[in-house]
C-alpha positions in Angstrom: 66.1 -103.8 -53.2 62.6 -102.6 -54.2 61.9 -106.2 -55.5 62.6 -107.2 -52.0 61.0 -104.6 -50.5 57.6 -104.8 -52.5 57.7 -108.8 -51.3 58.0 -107.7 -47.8 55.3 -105.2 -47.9 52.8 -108.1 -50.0 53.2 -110.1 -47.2 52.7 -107.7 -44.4 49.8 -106.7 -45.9 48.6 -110.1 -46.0 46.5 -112.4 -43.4 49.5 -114.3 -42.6 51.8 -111.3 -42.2 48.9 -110.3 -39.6 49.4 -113.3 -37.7 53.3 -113.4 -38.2 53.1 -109.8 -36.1 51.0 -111.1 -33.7 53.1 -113.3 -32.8 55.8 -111.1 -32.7 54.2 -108.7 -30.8 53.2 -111.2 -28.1 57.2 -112.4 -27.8 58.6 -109.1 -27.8 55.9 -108.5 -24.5 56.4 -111.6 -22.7 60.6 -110.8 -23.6 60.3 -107.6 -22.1 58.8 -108.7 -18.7 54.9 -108.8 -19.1 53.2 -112.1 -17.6 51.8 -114.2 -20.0 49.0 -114.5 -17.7 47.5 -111.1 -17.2 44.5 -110.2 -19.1 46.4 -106.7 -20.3 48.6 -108.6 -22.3 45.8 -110.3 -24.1 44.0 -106.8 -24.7 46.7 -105.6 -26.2 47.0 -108.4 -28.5 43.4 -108.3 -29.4 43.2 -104.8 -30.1 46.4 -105.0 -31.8 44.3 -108.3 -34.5 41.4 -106.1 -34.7 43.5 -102.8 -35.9 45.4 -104.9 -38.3 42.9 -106.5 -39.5 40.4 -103.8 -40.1 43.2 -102.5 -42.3 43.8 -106.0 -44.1 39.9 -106.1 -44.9 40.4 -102.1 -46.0 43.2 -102.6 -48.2 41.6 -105.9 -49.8 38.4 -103.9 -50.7 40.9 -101.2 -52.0 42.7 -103.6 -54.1 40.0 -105.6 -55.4 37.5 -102.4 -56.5 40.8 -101.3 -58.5 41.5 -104.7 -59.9 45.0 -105.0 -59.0 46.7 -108.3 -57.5 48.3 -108.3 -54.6 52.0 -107.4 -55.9 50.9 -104.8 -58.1 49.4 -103.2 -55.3 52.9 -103.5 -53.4 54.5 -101.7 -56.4 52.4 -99.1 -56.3 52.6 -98.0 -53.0 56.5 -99.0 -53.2 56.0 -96.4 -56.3 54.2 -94.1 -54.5 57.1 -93.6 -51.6 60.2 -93.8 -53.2 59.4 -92.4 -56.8 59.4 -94.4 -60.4 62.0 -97.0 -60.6 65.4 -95.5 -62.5 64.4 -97.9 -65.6 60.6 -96.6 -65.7 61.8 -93.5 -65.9 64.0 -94.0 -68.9 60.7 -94.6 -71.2 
């Protein structure tokens, strides 16, 4: 489950999982009634990229400065919420 997990989280934190949740986002709104041609729904979208990726950009300087690759920065934060793995703490 954590392996799984970690995966999920790599990829959300990634430029594509960005534009995956865009995408999401934007069929979730036009799903739940809002016209595809209304200029709110497009500021919401935008707003929504520049959030996510201010945080991409944030946790890609993060990574890099501590020289960790992408899925070891998963793990860590997977670490960091649920505790050390039942097999890390054995050692």
């Amino acid at each position: 489950m954590r392996r799984a997990l970690t995966h999920l989280l790599v990829w959300s934190l990634s430029p594509v999982g960005t534009l995956l949740n865009t995408g999401m986002l934007y069929v979730v709104l036009v799903a739940a009634g809002a016209k595809w041609d209304r200029p709110l729904l497009w500021l919401i979208v935008v707003i929504f990229v520049a959030a996510c990726a201010y945080f991409d950009v944030r946790a890609y300087v993060a990574r890099k400065r501590l020289g960790l690759t992408a899925y070891e920065a998963g793990e860590a934060v997977v670490d960091r919420i649920w505790g050390l793995d039942r097999t890390e703490e054995k050692r």
